[in-house]
PyMOL Python script that loads the backbone (N, CA, C, O; Angstrom):
from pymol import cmd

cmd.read_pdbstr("""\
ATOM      1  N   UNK A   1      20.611 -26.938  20.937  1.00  0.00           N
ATOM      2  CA  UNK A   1      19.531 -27.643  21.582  1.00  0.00           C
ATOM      3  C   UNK A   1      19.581 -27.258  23.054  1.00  0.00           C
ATOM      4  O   UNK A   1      20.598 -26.959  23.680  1.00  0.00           O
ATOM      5  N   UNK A   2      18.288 -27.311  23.532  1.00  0.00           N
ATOM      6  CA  UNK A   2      18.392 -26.718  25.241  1.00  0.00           C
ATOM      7  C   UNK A   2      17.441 -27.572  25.713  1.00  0.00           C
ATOM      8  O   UNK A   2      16.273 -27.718  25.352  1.00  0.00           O
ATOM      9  N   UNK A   3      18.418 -28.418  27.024  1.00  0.00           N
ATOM     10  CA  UNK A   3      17.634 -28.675  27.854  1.00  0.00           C
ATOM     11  C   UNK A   3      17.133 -28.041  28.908  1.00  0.00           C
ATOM     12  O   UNK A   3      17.755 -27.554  29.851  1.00  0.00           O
ATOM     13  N   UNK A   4      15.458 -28.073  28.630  1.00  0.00           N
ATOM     14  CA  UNK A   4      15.130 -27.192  29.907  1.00  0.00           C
ATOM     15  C   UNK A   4      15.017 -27.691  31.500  1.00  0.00           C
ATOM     16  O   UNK A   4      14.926 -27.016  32.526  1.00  0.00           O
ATOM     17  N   UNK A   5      15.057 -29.139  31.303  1.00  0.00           N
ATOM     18  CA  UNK A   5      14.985 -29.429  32.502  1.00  0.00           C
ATOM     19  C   UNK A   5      16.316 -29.438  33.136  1.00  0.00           C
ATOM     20  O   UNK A   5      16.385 -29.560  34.359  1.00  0.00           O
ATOM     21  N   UNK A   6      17.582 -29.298  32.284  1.00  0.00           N
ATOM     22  CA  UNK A   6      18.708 -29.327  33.294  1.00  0.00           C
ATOM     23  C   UNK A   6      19.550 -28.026  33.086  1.00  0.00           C
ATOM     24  O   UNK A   6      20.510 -27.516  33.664  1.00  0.00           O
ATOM     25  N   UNK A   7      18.856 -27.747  32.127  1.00  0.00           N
ATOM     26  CA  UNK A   7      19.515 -26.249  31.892  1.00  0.00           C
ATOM     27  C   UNK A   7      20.841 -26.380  31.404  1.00  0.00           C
ATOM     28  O   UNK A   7      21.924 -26.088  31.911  1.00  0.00           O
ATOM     29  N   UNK A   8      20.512 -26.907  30.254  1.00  0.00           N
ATOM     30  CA  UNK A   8      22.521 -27.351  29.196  1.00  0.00           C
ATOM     31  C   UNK A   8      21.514 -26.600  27.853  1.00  0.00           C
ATOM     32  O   UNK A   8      20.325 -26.324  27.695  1.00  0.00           O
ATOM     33  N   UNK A   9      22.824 -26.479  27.033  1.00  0.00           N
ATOM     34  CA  UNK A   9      22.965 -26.107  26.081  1.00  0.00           C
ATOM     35  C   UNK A   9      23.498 -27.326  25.097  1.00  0.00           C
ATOM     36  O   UNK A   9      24.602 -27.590  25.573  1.00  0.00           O
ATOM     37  N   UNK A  10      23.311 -28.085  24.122  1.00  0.00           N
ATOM     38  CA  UNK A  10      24.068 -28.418  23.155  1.00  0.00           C
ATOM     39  C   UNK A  10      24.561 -27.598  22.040  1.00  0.00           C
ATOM     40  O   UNK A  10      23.694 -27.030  21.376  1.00  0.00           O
ATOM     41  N   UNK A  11      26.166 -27.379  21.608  1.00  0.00           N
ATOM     42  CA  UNK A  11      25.761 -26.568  20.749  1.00  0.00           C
ATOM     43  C   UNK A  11      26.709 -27.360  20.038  1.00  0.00           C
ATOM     44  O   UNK A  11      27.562 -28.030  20.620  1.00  0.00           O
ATOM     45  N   UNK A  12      26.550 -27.289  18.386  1.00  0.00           N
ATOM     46  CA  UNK A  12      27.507 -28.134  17.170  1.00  0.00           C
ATOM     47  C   UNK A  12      27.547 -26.655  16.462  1.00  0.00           C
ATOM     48  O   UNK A  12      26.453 -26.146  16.220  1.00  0.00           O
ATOM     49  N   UNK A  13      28.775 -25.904  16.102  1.00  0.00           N
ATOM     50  CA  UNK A  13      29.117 -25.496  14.835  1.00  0.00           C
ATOM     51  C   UNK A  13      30.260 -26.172  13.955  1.00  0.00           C
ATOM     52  O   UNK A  13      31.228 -26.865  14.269  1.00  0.00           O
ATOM     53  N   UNK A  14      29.835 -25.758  12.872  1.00  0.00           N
ATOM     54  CA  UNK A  14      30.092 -26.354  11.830  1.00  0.00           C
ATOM     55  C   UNK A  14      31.624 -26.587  12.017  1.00  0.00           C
ATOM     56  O   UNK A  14      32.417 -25.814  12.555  1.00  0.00           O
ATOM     57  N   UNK A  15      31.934 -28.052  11.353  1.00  0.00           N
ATOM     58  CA  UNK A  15      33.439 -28.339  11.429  1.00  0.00           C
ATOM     59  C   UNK A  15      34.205 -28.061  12.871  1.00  0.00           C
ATOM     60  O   UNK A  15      35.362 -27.644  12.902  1.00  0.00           O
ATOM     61  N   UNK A  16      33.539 -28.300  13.893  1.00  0.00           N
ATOM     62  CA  UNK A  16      33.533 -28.470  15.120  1.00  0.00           C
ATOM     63  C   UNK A  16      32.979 -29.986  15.869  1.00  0.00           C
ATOM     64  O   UNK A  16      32.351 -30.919  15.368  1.00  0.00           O
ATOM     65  N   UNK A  17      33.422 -29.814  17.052  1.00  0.00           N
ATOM     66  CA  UNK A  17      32.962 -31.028  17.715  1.00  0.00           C
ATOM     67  C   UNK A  17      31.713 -30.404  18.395  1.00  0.00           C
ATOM     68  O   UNK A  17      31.608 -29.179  18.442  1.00  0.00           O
ATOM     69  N   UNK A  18      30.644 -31.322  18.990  1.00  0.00           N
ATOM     70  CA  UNK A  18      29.905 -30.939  19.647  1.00  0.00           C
ATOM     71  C   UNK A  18      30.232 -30.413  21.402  1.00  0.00           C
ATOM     72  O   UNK A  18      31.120 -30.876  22.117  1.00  0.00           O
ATOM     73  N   UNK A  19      29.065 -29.155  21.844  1.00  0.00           N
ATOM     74  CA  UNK A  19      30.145 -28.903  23.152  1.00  0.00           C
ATOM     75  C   UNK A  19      28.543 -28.838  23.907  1.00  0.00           C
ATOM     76  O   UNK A  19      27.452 -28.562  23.409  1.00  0.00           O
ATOM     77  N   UNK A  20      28.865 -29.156  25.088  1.00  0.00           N
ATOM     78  CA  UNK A  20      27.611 -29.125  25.796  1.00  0.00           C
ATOM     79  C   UNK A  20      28.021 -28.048  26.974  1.00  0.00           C
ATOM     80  O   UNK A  20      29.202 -27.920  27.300  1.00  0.00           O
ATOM     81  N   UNK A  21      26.924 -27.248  27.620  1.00  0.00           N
ATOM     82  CA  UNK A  21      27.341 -26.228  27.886  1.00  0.00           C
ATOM     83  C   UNK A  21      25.967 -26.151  28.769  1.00  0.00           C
ATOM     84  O   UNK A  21      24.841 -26.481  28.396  1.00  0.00           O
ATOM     85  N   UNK A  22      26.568 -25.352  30.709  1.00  0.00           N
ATOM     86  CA  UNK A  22      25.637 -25.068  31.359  1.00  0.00           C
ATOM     87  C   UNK A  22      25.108 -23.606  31.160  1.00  0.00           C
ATOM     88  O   UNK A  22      25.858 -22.652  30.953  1.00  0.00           O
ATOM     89  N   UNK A  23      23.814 -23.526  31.239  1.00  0.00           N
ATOM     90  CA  UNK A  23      23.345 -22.340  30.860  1.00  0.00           C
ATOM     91  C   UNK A  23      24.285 -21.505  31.834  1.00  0.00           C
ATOM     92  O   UNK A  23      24.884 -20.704  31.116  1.00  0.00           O
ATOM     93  N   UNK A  24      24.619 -21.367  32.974  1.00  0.00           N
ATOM     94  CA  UNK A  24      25.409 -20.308  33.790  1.00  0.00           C
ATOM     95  C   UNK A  24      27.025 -19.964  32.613  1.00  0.00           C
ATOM     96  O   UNK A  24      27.679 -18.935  32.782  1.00  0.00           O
ATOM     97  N   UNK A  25      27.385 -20.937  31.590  1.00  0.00           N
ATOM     98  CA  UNK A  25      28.589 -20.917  31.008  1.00  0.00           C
ATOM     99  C   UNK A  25      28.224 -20.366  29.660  1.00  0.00           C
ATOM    100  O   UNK A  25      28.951 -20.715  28.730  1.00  0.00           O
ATOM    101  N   UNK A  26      27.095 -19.463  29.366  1.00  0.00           N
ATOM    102  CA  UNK A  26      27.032 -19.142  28.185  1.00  0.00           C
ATOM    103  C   UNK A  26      26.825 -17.599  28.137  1.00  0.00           C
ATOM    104  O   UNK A  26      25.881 -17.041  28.698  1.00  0.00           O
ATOM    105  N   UNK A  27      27.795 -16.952  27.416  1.00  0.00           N
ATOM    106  CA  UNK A  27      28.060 -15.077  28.075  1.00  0.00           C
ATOM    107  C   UNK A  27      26.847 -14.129  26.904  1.00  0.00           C
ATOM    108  O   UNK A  27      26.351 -14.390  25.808  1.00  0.00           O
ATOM    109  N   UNK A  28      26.759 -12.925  27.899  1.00  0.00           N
ATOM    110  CA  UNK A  28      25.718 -12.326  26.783  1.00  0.00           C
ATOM    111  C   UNK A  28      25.711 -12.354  25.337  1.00  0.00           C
ATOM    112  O   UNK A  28      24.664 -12.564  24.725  1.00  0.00           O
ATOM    113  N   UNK A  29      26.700 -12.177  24.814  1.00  0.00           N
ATOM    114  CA  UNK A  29      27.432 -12.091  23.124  1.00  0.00           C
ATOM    115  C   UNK A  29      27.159 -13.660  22.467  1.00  0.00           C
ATOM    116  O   UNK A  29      26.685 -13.716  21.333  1.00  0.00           O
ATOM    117  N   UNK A  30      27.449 -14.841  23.155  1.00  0.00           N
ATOM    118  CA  UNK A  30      27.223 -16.304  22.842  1.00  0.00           C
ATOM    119  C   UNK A  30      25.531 -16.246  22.404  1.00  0.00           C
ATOM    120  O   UNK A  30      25.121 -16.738  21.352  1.00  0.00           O
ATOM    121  N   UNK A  31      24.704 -15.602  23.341  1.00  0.00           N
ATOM    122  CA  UNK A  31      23.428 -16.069  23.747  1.00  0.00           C
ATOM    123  C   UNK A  31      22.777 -14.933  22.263  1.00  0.00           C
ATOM    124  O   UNK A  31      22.001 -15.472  21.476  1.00  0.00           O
ATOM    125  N   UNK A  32      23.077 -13.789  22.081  1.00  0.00           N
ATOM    126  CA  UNK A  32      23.323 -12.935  21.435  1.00  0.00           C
ATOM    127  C   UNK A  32      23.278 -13.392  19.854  1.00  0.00           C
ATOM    128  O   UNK A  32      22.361 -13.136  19.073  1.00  0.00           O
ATOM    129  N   UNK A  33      24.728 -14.277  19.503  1.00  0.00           N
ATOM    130  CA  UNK A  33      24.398 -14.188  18.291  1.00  0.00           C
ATOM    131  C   UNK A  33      24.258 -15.972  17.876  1.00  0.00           C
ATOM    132  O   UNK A  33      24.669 -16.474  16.830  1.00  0.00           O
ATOM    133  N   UNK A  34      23.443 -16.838  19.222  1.00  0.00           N
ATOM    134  CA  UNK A  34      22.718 -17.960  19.448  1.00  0.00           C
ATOM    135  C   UNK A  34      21.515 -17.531  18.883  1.00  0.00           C
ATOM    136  O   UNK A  34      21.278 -18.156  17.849  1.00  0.00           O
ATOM    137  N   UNK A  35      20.663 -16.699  19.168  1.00  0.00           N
ATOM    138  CA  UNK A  35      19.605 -16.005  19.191  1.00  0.00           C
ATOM    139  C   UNK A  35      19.013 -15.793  18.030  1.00  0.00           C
ATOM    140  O   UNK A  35      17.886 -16.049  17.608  1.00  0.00           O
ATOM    141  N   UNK A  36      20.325 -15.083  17.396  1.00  0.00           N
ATOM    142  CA  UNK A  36      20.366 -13.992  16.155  1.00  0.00           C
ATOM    143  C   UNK A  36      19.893 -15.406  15.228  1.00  0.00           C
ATOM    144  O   UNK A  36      18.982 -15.334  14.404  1.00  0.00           O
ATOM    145  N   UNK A  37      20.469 -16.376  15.433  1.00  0.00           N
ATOM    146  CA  UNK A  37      20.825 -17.395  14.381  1.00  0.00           C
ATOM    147  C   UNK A  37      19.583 -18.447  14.327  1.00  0.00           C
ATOM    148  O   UNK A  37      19.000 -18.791  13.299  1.00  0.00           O
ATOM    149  N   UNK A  38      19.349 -18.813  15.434  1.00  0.00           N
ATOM    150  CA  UNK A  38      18.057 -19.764  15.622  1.00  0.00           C
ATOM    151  C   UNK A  38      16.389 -18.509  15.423  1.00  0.00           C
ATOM    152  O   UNK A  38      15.226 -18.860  15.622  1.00  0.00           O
ATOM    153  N   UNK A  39      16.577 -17.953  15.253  1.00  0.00           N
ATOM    154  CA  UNK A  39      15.429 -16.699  14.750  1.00  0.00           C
ATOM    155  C   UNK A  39      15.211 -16.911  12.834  1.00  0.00           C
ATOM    156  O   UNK A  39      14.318 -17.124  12.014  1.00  0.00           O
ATOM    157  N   UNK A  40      16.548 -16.700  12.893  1.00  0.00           N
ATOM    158  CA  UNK A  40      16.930 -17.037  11.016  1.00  0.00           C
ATOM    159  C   UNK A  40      16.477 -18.325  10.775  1.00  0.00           C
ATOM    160  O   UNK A  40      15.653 -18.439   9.867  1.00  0.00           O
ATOM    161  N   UNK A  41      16.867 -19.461  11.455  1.00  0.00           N
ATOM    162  CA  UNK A  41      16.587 -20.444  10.702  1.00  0.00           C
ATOM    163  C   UNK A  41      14.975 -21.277  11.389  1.00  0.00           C
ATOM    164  O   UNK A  41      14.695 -22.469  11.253  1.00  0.00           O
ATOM    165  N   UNK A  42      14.228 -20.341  12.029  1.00  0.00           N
ATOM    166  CA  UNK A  42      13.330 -20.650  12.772  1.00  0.00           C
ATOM    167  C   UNK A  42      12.183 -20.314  11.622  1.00  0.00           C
ATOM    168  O   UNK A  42      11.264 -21.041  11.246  1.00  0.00           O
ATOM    169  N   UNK A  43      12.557 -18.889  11.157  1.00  0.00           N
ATOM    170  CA  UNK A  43      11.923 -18.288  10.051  1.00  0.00           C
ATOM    171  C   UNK A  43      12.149 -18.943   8.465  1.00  0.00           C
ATOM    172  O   UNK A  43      11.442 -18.641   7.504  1.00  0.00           O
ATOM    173  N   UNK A  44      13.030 -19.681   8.438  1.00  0.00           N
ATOM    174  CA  UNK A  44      13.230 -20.563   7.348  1.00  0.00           C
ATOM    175  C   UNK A  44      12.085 -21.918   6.883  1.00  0.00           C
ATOM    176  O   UNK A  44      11.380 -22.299   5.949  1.00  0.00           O
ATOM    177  N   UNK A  45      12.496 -22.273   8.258  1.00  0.00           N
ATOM    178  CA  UNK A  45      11.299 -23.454   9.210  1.00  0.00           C
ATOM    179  C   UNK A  45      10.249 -23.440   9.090  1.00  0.00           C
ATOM    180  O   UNK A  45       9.760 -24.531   8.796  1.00  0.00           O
ATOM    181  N   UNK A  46       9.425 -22.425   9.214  1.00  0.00           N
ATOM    182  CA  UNK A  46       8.680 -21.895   9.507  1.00  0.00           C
ATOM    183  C   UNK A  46       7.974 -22.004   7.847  1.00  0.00           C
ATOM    184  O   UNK A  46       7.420 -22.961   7.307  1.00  0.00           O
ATOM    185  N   UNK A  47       8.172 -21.021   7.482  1.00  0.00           N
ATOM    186  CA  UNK A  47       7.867 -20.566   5.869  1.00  0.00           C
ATOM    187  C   UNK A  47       8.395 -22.183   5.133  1.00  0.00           C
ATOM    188  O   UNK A  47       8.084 -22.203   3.942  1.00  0.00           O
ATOM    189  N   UNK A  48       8.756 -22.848   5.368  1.00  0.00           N
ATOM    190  CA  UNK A  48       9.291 -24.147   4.828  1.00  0.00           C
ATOM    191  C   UNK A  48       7.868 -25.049   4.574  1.00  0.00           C
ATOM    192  O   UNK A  48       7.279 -25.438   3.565  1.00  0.00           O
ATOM    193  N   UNK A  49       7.569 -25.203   6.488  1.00  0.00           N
ATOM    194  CA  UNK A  49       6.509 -25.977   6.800  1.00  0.00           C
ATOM    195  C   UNK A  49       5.151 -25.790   6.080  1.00  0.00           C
ATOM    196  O   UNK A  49       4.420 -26.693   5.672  1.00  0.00           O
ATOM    197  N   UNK A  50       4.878 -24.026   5.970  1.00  0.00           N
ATOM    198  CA  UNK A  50       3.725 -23.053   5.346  1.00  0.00           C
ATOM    199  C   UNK A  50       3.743 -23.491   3.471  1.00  0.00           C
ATOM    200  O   UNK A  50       2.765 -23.660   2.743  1.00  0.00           O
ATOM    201  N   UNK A  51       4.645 -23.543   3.255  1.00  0.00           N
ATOM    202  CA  UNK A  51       5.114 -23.578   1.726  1.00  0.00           C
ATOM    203  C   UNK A  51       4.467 -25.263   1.175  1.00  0.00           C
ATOM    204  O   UNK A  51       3.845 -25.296   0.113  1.00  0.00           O
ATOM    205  N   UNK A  52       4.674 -26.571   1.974  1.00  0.00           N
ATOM    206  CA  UNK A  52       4.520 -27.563   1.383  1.00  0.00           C
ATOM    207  C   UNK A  52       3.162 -28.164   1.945  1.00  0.00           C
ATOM    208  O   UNK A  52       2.768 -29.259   1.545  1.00  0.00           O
ATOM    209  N   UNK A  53       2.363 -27.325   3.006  1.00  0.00           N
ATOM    210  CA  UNK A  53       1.151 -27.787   3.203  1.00  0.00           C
ATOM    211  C   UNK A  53       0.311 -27.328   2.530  1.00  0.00           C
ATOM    212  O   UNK A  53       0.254 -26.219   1.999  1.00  0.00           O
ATOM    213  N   UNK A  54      -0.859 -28.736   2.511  1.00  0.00           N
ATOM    214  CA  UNK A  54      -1.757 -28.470   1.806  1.00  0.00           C
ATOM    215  C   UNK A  54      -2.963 -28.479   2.491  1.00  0.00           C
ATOM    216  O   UNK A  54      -3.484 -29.553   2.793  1.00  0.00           O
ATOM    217  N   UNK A  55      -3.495 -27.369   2.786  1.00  0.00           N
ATOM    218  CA  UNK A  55      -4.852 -27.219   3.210  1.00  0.00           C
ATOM    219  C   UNK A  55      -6.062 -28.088   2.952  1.00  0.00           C
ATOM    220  O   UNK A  55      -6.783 -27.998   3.946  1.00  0.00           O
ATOM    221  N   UNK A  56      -6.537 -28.800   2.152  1.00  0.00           N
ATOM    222  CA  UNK A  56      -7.492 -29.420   1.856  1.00  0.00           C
ATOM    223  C   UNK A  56      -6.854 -31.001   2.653  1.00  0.00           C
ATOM    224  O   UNK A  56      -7.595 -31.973   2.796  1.00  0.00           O
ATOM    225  N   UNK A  57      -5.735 -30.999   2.995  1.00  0.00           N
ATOM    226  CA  UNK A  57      -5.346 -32.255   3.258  1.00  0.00           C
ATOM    227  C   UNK A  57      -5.437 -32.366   4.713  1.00  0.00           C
ATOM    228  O   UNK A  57      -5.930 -33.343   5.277  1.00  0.00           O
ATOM    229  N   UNK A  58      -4.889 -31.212   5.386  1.00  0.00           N
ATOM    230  CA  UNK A  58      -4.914 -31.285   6.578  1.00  0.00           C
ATOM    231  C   UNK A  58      -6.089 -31.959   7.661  1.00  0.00           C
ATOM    232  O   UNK A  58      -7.290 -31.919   7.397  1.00  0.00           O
ATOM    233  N   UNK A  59      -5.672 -32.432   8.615  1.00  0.00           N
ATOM    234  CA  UNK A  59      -6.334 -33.621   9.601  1.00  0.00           C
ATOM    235  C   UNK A  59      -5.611 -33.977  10.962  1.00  0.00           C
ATOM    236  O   UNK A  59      -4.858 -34.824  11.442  1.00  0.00           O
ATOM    237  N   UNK A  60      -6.346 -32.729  11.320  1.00  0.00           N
ATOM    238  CA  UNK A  60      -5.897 -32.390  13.061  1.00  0.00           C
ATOM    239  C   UNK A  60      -5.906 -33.820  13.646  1.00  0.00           C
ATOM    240  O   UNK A  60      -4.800 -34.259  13.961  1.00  0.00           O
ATOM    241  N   UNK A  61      -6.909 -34.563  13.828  1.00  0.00           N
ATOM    242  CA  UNK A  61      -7.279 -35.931  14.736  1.00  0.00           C
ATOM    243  C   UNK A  61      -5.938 -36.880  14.115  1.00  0.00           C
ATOM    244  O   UNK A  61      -5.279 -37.592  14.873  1.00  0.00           O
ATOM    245  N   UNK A  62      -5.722 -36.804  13.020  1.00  0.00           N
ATOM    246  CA  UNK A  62      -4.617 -37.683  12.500  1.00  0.00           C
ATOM    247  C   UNK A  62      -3.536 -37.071  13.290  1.00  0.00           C
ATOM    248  O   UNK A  62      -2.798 -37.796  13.958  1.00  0.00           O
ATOM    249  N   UNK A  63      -3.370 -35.683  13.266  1.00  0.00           N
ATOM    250  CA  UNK A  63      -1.832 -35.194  13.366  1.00  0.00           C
ATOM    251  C   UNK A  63      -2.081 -34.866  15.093  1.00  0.00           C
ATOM    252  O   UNK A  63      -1.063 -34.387  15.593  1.00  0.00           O
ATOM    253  N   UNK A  64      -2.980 -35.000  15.856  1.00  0.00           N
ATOM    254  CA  UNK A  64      -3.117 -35.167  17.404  1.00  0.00           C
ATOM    255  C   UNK A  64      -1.946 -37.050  17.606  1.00  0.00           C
ATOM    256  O   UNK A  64      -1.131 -37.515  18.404  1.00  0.00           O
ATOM    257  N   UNK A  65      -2.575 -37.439  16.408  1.00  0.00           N
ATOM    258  CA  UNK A  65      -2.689 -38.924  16.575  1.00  0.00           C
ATOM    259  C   UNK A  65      -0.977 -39.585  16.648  1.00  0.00           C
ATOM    260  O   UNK A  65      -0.459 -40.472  17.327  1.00  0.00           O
ATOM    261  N   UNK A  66      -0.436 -38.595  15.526  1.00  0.00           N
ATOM    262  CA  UNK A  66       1.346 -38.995  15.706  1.00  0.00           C
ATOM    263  C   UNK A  66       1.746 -38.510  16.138  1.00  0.00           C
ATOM    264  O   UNK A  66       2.857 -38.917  16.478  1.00  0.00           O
ATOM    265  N   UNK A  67       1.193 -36.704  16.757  1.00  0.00           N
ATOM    266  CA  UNK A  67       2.095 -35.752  17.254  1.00  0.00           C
ATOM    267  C   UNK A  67       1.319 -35.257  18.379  1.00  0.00           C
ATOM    268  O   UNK A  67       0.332 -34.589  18.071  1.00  0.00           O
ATOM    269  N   UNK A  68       1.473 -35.378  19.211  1.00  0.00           N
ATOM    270  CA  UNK A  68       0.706 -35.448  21.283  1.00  0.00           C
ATOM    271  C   UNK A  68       0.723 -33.686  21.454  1.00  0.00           C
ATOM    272  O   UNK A  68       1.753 -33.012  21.479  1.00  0.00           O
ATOM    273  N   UNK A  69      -0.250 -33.317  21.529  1.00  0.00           N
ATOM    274  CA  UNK A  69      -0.446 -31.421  21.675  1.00  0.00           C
ATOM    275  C   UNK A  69       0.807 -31.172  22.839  1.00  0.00           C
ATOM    276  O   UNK A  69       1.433 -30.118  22.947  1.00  0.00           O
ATOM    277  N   UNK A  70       1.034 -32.527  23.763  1.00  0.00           N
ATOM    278  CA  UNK A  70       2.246 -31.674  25.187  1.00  0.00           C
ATOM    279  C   UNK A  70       3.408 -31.485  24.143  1.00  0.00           C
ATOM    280  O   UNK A  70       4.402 -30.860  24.512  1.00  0.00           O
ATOM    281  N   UNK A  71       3.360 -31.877  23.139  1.00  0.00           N
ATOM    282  CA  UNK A  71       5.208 -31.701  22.343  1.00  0.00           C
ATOM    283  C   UNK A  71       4.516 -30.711  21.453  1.00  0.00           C
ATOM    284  O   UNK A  71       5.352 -30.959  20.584  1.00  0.00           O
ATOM    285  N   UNK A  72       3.610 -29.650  20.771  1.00  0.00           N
ATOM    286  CA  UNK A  72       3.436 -28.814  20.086  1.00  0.00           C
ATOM    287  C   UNK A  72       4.282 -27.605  20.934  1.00  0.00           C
ATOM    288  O   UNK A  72       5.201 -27.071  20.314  1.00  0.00           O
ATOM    289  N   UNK A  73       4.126 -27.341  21.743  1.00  0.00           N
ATOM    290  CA  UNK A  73       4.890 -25.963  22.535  1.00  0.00           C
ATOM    291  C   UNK A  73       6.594 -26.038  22.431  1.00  0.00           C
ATOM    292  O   UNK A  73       7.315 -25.246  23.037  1.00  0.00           O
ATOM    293  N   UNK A  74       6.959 -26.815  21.809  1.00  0.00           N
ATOM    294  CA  UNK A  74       8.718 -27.291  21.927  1.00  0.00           C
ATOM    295  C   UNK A  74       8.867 -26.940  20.246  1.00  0.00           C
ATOM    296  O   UNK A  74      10.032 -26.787  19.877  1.00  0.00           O
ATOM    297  N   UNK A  75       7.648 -26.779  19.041  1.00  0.00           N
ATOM    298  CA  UNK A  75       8.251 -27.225  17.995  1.00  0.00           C
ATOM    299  C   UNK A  75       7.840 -26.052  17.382  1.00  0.00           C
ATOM    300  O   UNK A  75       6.745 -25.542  17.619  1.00  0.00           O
ATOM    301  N   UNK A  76       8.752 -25.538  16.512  1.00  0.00           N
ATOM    302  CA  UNK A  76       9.225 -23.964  15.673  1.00  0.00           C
ATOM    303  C   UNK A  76       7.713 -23.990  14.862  1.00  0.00           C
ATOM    304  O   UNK A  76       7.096 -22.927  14.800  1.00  0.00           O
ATOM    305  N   UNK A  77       7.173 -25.125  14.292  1.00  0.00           N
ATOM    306  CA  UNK A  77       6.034 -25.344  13.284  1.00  0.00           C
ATOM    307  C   UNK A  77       4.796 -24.420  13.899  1.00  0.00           C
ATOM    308  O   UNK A  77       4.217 -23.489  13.338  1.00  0.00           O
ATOM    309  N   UNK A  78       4.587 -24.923  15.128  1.00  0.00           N
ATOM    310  CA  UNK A  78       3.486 -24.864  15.811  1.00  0.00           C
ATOM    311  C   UNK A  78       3.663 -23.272  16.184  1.00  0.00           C
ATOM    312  O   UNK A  78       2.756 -22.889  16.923  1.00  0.00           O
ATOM    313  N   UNK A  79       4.307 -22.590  15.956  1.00  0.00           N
ATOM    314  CA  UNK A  79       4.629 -21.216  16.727  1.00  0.00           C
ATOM    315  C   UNK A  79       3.657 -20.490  16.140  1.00  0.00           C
ATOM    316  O   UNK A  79       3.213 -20.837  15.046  1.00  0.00           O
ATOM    317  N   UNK A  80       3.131 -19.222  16.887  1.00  0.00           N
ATOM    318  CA  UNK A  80       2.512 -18.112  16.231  1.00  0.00           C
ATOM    319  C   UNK A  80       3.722 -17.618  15.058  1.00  0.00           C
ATOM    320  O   UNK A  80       4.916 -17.613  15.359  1.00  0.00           O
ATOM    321  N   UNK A  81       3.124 -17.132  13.426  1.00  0.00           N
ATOM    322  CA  UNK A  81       3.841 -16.688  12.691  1.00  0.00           C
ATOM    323  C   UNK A  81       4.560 -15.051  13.390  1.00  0.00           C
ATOM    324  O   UNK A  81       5.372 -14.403  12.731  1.00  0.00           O
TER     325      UNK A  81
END
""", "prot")
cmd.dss("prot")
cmd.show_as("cartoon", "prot")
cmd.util.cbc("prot")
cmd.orient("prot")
């Protein structure tokens, strides 16, 4: 998880504790195969979200209505494929 306004990193791997981390404390190779990994499961996400919608159902004014367009730019769903 990244905060952009303070510029941290959360990161949890597995069977680990959680470590929070300033972006200046994270080395090319970290960011590297950070990258590699949130791409993979972005594309998982992604095709996840595509897979269980249903077109005839969809209802922008509803989904404006629980989900505010300023938080669409933060969320993997909303991304260009």
């Amino acid at each position: 998880i990244y905060d952009q306004n303070h510029h941290l990193f959360a990161l949890h791997e597995a069977k680990t504790d959680w470590r929070l981390l300033a972006e200046t404390d994270m080395n090319d190779k970290a960011l590297t195969n950070f990258s590699w990994e949130e791409e993979k499961y972005s594309q998982l996400w992604k095709e996840f979200t595509k897979t269980i919608t249903i077109k005839e159902r969809e209802n922008k004014r509803c989904q404006r209505g629980h989900l505010p367009l300023k938080y669409r730019s933060h969320m993997t769903e909303f991304d260009s494929p």
